[in-house]
C-alpha positions in Angstrom: 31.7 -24.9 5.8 33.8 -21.8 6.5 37.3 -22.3 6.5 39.5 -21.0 9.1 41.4 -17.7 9.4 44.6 -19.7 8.9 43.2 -21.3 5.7 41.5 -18.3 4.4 45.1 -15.9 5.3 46.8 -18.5 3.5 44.8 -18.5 0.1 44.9 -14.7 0.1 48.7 -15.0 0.5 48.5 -17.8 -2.5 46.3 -15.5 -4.4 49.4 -12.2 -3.9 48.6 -10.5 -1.5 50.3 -9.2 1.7 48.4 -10.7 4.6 48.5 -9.1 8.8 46.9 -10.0 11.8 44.7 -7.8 13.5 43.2 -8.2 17.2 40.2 -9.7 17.3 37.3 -7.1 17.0 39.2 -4.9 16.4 41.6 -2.8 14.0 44.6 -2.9 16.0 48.0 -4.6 14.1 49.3 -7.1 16.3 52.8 -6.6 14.2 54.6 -3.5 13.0 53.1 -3.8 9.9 54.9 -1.3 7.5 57.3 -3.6 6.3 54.9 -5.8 4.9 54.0 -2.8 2.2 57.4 -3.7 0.3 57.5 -7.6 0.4 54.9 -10.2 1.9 54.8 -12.4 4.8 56.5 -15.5 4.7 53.8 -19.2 4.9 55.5 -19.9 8.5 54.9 -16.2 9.5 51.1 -16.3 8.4 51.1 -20.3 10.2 52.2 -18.4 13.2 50.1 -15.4 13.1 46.6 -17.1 12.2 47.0 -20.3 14.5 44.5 -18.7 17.0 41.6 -16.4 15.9 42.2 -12.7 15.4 41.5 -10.7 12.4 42.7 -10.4 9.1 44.1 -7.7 7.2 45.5 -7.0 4.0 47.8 -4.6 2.9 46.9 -2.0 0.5 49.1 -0.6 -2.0 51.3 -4.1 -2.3 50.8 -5.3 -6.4 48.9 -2.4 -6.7 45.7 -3.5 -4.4 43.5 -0.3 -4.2 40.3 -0.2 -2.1 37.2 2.2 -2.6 36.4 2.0 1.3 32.7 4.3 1.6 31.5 4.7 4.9 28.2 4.2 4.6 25.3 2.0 2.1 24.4 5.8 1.0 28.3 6.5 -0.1 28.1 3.4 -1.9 25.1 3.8 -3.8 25.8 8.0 -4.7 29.5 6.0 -6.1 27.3 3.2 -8.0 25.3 5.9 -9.5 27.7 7.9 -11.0 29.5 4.3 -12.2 26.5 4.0 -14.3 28.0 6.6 -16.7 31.3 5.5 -16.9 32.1 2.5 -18.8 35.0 1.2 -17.0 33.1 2.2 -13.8 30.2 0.6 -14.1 32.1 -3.0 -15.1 34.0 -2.1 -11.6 30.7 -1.5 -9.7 29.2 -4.7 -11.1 32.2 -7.5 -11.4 35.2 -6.4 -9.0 35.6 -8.4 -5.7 33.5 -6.1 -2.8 33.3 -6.4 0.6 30.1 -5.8 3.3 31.6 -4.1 6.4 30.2 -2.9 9.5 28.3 0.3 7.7 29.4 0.2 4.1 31.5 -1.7 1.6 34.8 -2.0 0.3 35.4 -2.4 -3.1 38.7 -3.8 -4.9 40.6 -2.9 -7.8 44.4 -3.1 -8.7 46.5 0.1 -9.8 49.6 0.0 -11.0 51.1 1.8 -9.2 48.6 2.4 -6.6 48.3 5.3 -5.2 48.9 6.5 -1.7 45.6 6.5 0.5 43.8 9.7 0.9 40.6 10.5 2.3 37.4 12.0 0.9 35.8 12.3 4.3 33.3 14.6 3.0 32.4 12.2 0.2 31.7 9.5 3.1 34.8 7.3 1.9 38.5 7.0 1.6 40.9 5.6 -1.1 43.2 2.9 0.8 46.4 2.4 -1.3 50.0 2.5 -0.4 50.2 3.1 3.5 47.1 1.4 4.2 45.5 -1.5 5.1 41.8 -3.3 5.5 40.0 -5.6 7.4 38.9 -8.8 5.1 36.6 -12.1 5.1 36.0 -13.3 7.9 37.2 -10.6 10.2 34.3 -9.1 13.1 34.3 -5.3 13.4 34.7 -3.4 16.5 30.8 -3.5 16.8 30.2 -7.5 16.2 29.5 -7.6 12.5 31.4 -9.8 10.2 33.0 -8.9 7.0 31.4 -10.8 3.7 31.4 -10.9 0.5 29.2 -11.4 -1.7 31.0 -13.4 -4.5 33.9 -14.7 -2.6 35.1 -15.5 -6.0 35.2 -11.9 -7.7 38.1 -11.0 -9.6 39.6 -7.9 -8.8 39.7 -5.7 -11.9 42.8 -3.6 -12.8 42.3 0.1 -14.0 44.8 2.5 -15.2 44.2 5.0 -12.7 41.7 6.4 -10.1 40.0 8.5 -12.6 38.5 5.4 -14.1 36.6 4.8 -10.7 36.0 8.1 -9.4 34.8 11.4 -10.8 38.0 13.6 -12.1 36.4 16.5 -10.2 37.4 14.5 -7.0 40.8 13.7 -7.5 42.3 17.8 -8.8 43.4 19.3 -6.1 41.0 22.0 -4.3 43.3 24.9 -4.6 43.9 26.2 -7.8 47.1 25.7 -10.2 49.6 28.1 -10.1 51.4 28.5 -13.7 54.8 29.9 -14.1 53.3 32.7 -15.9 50.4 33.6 -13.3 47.7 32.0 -14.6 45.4 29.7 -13.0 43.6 26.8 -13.7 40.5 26.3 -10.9 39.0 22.9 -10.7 35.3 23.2 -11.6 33.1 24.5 -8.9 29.9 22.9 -7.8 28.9 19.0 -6.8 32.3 17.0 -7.7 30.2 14.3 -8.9 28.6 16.0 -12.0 31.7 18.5 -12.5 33.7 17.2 -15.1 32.1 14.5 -17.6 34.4 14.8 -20.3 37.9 15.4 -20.9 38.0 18.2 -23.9 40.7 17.9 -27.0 43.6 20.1 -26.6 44.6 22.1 -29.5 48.2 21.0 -31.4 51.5 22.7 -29.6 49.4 22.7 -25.9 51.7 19.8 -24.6 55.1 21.6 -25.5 53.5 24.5 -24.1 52.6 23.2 -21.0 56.2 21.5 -20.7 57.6 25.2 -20.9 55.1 27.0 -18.8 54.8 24.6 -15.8 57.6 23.7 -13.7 58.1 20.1 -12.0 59.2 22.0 -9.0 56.1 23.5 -8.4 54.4 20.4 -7.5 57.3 18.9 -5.7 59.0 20.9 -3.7 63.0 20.6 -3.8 64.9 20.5 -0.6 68.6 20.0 -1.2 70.6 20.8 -3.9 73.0 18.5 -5.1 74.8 20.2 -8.6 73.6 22.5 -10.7 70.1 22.2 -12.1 70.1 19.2 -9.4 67.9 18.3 -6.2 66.2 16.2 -4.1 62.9 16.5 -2.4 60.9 14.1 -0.3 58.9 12.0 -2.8 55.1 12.1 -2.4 54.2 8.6 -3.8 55.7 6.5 -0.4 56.8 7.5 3.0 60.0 9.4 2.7 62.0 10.5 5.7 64.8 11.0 4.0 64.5 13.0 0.4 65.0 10.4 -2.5 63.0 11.7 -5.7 65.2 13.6 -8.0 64.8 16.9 -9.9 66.7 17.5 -13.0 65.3 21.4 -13.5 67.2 21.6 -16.8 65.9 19.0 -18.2 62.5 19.3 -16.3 62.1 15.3 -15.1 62.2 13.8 -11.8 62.4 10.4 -10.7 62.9 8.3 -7.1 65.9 6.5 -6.3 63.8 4.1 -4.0 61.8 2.6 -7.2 58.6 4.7 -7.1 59.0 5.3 -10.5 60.1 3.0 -13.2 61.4 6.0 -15.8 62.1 9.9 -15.3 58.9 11.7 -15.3 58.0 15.0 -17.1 55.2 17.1 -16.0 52.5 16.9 -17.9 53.2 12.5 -15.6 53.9 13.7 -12.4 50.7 15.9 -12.5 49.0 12.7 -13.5 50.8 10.6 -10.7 50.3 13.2 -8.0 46.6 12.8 -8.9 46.3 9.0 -9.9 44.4 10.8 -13.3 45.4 9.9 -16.8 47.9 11.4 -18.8 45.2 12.9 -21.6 43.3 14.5 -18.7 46.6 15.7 -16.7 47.1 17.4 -20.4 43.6 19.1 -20.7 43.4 20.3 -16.5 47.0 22.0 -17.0 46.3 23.2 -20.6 43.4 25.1 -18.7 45.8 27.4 -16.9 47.5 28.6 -20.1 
């Protein structure tokens, strides 16, 4: 017997994650949902929410719930192909909790931290994270169809960042990197999927070298200056109105006074951050440009 929307809203909320109604067939947040990224519902707001039928949603980005959302069954198999090389991947593609939408599938890991949603519309699929949200079991699409899964009972798999899921050629950015002494370092031309299949070792000295060639300001714009060698800029990993990520260009670190990050980060970390990659291949895409 399926259980009701109030039952299943309040297992996911059990299970930690940050539950929303959504009209029925539809995509449409019946509350102002944003606050909901930072702290969860309360048991007698999800009682009051889900005692009639309407859709479910769940926040993305809240304990570091990530969602592969592809389009299409054609996005999803091109991803499951290229998981076959990858070990960590593939274990996603096979065991992680997944979703049947409308046209495609969802499928669910946990970063930490996640990272903010971006879309690869011309992969066929978007990356929900922080300032996001999906539709979940049992919700009905727009169109009629209902949201499944297949194993109800999947665990949802933590990775260390999206790099483990998706091809690195993806995730740098398009244009290329500007170093502070001209040089650039393009991302590799050609299908994104087959571009980059392993991350080369850098020689010994690159790190201190790209900690004196690159700047953190030129990947984060400052703003305001506060004391000498001191800014603030508006940070790139939430939604900031009002500038709260530090720069220390002295010392070359940065940080956010809201809590986006836990210690001050150098460049060689917020490279990887801006890019959800790890640090050993933020090291070997900026050693590049030396």
């Amino acid at each position: 017997m399926q259980k009701s929307i109030l039952a299943t809203a309040t297992d996911y909320l059990a299970r930690g994650f940050s539950v929303i109604p959504i009209s029925r067939r539809s995509k449409r947040p019946l509350v102002k949902w944003k606050r909901y990224q930072a702290t969860p519902p309360t048991t007698e707001q999800v009682r009051q929410w889900f005692r009639h039928p309407v859709n479910l949603g769940l926040v993305t980005g809240y304990g570091g719930l990530t969602v592969l959302d592809f389009d299409t069954v054609p996005a999803y198999m091109r991803w499951q192909g290229w998981a076959a090389s990858s070990p960590t991947a593939a274990m996603i593609a096979a065991l992680s909790y997944r979703v049947r939408t409308a046209r495609g599938v969802h499928v669910y890991v946990r970063l930490n931290p996640a990272p903010r949603t971006k879309p690869f519309r011309e992969q066929g699929f978007d990356v929900k994270g922080t300032g996001g949200y999906v539709l979940a079991p049992p919700s009905v699409h727009p169109s009629g169809a209902v949201y499944t899964s297949p194993n109800p009972r999947a665990p949802i798999l933590t990775v260390g960042a999206l790099s483990d899921v998706l091809p690195l050629g993806l995730l740098l950015p398009p244009s290329p990197i500007l170093s502070g002494n001209g040089h650039q370092s393009p991302a590799d031309p050609g299908d994104p999927w087959k571009a980059i299949t392993e991350v080369g070792i850098v020689k010994a000295g690159v790190i201190d070298q790209i900690r004196t060639t690159y700047k953190v300001e030129q990947f984060v714009k400052p703003e305001i200056e506060t004391g000498r060698d001191f800014y603030l800029a508006k940070c790139p990993f939430h939604d900031d109105k009002n500038p709260s990520l530090w720069l220390n260009t002295e010392l070359q670190v940065c940080g956010c006074f809201a809590g986006c990050t836990d210690k001050p980060l150098d460049v060689i970390n917020l490279y990887a951050r801006l890019h959800s990659i790890h640090n050993r291949e933020a090291i070997w895409v900026l050693a590049r440009g030396l």
